[in-house]
C-alpha positions in Angstrom: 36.7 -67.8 6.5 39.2 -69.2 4.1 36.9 -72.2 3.1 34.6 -69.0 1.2 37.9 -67.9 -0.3 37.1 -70.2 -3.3 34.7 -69.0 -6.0 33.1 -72.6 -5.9 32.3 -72.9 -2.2 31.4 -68.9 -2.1 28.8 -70.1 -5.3 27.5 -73.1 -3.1 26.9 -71.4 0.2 25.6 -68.3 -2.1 23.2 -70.9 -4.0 21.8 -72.6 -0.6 21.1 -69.1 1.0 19.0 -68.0 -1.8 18.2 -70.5 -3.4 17.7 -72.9 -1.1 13.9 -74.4 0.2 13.5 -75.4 3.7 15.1 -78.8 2.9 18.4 -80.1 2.4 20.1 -80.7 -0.6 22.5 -83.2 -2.5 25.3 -82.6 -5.0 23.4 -82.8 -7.8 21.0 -79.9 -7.5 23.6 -77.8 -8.0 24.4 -79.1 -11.7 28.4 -78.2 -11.3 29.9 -79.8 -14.2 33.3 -81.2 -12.0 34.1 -84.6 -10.8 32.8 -85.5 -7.9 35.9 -86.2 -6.1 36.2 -82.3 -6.4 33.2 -81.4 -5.1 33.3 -83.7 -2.6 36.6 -81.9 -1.5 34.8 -78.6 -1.8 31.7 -79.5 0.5 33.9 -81.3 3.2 36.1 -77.5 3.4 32.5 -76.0 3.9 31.5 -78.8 6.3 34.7 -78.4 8.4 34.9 -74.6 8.2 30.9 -75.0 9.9 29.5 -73.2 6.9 27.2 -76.1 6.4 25.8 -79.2 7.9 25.1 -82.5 5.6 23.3 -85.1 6.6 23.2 -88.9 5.1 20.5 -90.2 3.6 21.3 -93.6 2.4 24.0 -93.3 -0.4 24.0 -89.4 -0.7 24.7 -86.6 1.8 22.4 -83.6 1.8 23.6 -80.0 3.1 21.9 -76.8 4.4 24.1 -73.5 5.4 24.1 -73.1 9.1 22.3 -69.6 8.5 21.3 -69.0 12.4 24.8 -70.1 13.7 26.7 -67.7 10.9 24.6 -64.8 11.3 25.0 -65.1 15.3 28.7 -65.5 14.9 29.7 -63.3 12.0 26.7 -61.1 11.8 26.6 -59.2 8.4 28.6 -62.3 6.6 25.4 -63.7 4.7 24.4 -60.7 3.3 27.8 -59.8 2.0 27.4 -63.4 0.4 23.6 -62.5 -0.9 24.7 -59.8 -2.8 28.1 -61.0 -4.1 28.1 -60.9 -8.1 30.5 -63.9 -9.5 32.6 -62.6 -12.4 31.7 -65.3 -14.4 29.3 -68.3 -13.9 31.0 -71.4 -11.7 30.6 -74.6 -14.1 
């Protein structure tokens, strides 16, 4: 669980579990102002650590949190992340 050690990942998998339609979703929608060489670093710890799953659609990936895997395998681990307060807002 060291991939939700970092405020930024803890703020993305927090902002696709609440959030979050019933689709996937690209960089973008999260508005973070940092380069994307950054995020893309961030997304592929999340990726790797199986907090999310991205897809490809043609020149962007998309990702979801892997809700019914995580609360099968850590149950209780989402809703510590629903109702975690960042100290100040993740730009």
């Amino acid at each position: 669980m060291g991939a939700l050690a970092d405020p930024l990942r803890l703020t993305i998998i927090r902002r696709l579990l609440l959030e979050s339609e019933d689709y996937d979703h690209t960089c973008g929608w999260f508005s973070f102002d940092r380069p994307k060489s950054s995020l893309t670093h961030h997304f592929k710890a999340l990726r790797e650590a199986g907090l999310i799953r991205q897809r490809q659609y043609g020149l962007e990936r998309r990702s979801r949190i892997r809700a019914e895997d995580l609360n099968e395998r850590f149950p209780g681990l989402l809703d510590l992340v629903a109702e975690w307060t960042p100290a100040a807002p993740v730009k």
